[in-house]
C-alpha positions as a printed Julia matrix, in Angstrom:
290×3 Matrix{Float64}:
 -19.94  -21.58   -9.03
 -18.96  -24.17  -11.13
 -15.59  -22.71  -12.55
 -14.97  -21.72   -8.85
 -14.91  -24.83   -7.25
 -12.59  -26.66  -10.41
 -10.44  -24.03   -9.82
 -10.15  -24.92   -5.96
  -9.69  -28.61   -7.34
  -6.49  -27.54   -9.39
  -5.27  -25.51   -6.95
  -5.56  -28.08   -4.35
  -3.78  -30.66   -6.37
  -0.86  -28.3    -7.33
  -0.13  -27.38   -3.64
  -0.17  -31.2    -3.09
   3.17  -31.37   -5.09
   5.02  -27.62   -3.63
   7.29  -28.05   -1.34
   7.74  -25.76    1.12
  11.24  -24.79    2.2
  11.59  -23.79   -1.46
   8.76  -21.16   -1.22
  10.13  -20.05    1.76
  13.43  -19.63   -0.05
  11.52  -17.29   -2.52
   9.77  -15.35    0.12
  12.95  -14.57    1.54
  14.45  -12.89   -2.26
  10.82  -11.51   -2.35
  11.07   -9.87    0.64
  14.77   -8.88    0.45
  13.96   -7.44   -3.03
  11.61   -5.01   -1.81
  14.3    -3.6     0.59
  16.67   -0.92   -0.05
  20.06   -2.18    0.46
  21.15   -4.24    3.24
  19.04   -6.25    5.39
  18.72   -7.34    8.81
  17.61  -10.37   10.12
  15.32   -9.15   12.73
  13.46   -7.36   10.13
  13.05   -9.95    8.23
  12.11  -12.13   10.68
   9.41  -10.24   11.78
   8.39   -9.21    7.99
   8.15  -13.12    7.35
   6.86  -14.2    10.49
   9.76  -16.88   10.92
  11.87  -18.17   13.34
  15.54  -16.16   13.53
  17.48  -19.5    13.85
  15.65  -20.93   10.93
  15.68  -17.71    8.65
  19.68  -18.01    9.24
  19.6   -21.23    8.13
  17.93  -19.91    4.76
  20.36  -17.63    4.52
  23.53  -19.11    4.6
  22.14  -21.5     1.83
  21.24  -18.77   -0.63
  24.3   -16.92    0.54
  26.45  -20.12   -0.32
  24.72  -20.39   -3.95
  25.56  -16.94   -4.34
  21.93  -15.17   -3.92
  22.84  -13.17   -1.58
  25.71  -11.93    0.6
  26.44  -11.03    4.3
  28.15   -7.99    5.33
  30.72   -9.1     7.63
  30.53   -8.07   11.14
  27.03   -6.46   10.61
  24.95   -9.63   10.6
  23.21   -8.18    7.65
  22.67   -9.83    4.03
  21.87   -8.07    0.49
  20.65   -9.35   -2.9
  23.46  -10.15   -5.54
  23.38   -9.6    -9.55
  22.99  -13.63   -9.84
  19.52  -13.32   -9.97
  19.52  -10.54  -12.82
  22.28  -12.8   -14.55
  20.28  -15.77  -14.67
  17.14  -13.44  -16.39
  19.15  -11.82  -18.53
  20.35  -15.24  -19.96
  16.88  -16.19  -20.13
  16.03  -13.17  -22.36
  19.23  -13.2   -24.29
  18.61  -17.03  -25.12
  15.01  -15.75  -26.09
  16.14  -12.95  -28.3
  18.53  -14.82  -30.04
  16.23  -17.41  -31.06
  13.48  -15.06  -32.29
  15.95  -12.75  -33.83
  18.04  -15.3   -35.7
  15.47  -17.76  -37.47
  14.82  -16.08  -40.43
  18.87  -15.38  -41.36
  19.11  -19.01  -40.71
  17.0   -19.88  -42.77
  18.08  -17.65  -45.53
  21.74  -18.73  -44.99
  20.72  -22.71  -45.41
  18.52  -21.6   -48.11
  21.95  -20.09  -49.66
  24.32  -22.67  -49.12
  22.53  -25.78  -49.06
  24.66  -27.13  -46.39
  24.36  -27.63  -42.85
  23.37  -24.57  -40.75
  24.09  -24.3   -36.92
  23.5   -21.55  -34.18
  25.7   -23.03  -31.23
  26.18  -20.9   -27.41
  29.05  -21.64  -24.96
  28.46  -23.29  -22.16
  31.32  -24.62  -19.36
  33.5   -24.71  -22.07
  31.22  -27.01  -24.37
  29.6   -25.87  -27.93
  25.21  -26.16  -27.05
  23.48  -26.62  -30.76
  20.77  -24.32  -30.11
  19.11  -24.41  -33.54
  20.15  -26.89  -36.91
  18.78  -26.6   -39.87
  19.58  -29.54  -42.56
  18.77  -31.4   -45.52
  16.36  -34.48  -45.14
  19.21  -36.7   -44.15
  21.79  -35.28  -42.44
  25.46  -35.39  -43.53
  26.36  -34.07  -40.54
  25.8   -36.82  -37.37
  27.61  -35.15  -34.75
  24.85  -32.36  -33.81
  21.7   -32.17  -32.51
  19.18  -29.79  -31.03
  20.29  -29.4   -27.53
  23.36  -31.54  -27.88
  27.08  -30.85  -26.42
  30.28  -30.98  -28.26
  33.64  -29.81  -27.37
  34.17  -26.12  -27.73
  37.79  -26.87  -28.98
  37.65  -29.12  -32.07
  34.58  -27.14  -33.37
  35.0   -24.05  -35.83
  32.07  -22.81  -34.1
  33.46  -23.69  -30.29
  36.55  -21.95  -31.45
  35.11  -18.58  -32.0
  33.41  -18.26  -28.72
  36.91  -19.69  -26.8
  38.56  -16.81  -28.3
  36.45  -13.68  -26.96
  36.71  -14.94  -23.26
  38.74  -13.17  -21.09
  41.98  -14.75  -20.72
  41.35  -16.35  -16.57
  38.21  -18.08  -18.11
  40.05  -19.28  -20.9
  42.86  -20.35  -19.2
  40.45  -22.69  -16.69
  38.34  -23.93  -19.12
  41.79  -24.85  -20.74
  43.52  -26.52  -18.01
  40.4   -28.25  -16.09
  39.13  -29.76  -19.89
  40.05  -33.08  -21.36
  41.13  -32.46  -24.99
  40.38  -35.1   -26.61
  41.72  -37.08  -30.02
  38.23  -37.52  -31.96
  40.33  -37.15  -35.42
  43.73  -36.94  -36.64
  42.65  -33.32  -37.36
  41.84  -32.84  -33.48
  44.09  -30.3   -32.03
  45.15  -31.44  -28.56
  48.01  -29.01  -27.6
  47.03  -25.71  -25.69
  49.58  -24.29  -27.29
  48.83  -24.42  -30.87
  44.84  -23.98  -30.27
  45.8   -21.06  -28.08
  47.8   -19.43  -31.32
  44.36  -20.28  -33.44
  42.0   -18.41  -30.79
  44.41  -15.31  -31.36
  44.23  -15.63  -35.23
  39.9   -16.28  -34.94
  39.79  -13.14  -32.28
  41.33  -10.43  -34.81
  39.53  -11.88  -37.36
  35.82  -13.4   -35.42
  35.79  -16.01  -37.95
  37.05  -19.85  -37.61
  37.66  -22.82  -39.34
  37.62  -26.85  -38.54
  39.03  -29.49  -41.13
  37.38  -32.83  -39.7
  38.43  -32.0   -36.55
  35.41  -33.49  -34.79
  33.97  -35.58  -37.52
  35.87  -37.03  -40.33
  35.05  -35.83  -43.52
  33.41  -32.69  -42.23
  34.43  -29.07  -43.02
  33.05  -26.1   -40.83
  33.31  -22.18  -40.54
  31.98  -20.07  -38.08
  30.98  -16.32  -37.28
  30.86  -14.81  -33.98
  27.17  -13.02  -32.83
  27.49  -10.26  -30.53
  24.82   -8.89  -28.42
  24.32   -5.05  -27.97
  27.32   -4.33  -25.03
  29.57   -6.17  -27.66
  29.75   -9.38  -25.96
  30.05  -12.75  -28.37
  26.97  -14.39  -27.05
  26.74  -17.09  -30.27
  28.3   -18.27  -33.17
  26.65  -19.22  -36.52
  28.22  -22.06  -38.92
  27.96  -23.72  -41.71
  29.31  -27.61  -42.4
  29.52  -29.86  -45.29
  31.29  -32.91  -46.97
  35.06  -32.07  -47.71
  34.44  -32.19  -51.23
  31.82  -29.69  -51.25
  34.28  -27.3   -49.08
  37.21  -26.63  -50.5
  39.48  -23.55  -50.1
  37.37  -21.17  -53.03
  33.84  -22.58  -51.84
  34.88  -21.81  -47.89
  36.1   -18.46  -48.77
  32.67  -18.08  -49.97
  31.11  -19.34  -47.3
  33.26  -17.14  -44.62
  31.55  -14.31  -46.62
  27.9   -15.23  -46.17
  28.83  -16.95  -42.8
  29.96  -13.7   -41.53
  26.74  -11.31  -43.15
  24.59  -13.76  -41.51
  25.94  -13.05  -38.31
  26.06   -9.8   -38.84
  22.85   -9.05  -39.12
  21.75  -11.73  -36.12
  24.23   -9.36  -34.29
  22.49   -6.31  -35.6
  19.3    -7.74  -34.51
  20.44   -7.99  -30.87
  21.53   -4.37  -31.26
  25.51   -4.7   -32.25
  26.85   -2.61  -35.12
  30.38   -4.15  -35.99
  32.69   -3.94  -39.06
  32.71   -6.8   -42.21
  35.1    -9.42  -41.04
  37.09  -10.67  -44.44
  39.17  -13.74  -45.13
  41.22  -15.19  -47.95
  43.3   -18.13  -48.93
  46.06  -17.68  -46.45
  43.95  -17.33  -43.77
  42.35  -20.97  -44.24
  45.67  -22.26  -45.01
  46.63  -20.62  -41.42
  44.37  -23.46  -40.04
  45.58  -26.24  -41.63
  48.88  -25.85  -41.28
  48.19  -25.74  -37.28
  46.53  -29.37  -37.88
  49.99  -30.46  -39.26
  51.75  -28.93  -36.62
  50.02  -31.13  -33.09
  52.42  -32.17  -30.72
  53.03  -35.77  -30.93
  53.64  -37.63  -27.21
């Protein structure tokens, strides 16, 4: 009897803080869901015992956030894929966490340097995982933090397996930014970089973002293929030179690998050699000077 009536107590204090157009909102998918197809709005009216006016208000809101979507001239509405999109993030995000950890930690383990798993996100680089020495050499990343997806070796590798419309309006709606005298600012000579980094799914930053910090990066692919993450490793200049990164493009690249094979994706070794990394910093010498 107890147990029963705390139970009430919590319950009664939760409902205190719900608020109420929201549940309707979800009563509305709920109900929707359930349905095969399209919907009308008398049916759901009577299904959810509410007001037609006031369900059509619902509905143009979820329909304008892309929940759902009218059939014109019909006066009838159906579920959309956002809602599967937004779970299917939420798992990837989950998988990739659970299924990368350990190579992470066996690549740090390896290298000694700084290890990053970073996702794409509006055309920023999201540091969903670090893993560093006691005090970090490397100040520009954090847990959670943003950076720009251009002047990262990491960001660079997930710009280049967009399709080309996305890239193009990430491109022209983004501020690129001089953090460096490394930065590359021109579209131009980044775009010739993202074709180089596609072919090959490997990338490279010379203190592009952070001045005296090296980088290279591996693409992660998911199961249907898709470049969902990048792993990278960065370090002091002097600890990266052109043999050590060479290296390090190697055991970059098996790492993600075998993330990638975790999440289901069987892919081919990507390689690299000296010209390659020279490839990259001859486009630093090459910006475009205003």
């Amino acid at each position: 009897m107890y147990e029963k009536q705390q139970a009430e107590k919590r319950d009664n204090r939760q409902q205190k803080y719900l608020i109420k157009s929201v549940i309707k909102a979800l009563d509305i998918l709920e109900e929707m869901s359930e349905q095969s197809g399209e919907v009308r709005i008398k049916d759901l009216s009577e299904k959810l015992n509410m007001g037609k006016s006031t369900l059509h208000r619902f509905l143009s809101t979820l329909a304008y956030k892309g929940y759902i979507k009218q059939v014109e001239d019909k006066g009838k509405y159906f579920i959309t894929l956002k809602l599967f999109e937004i779970g299917n993030h939420i798992l990837q995000s989950q998988d990739l966490h659970s299924r990368s950890m350990q190579v992470l930690q066996e690549l740090h383990k390896k290298t000694g340097e700084t290890v990053h798993l970073v996702v794409l996100d509006k055309g920023d680089a999201v540091f969903v995982n670090k893993l560093d020495r006691y005090k970090s050499l490397v100040t520009y990343s954090a847990i959670g933090k943003r950076a720009p997806a251009y002047c990262l070796a990491s960001g660079k590798v997930l710009l280049s397996y967009l399709p080309q419309d996305e890239l193009e309006s990430i491109l022209k709606h983004k501020e690129m930014k001089q953090f460096t005298k490394n930065t590359i600012t021109d579209i131009n000579l980044l775009k010739e970089q993202l074709s180089e980094i596609r072919k090959r799914g490997i990338a490279f930053d010379f203190e592009e973002l952070e001045p005296g910090i090296n980088c290279v990066a591996a693409s992660v692919r998911n199961y249907t293929g898709q470049a969902v993450a990048a792993v990278s490793v960065s370090g002091k200049i002097t600890n990266l030179n052109n043999e050590r990164l060479i290296t390090l493009a190697r055991e970059v690249s098996e790492a993600a690998q075998k993330i990638s094979e975790n999440m289901g994706y069987r892919s081919n070794k990507h390689t690299v050699d000296e010209d390659y990394i020279n490839f990259f910093k001859t486009i630093n010498t090459m910006k475009v000077i205003d």
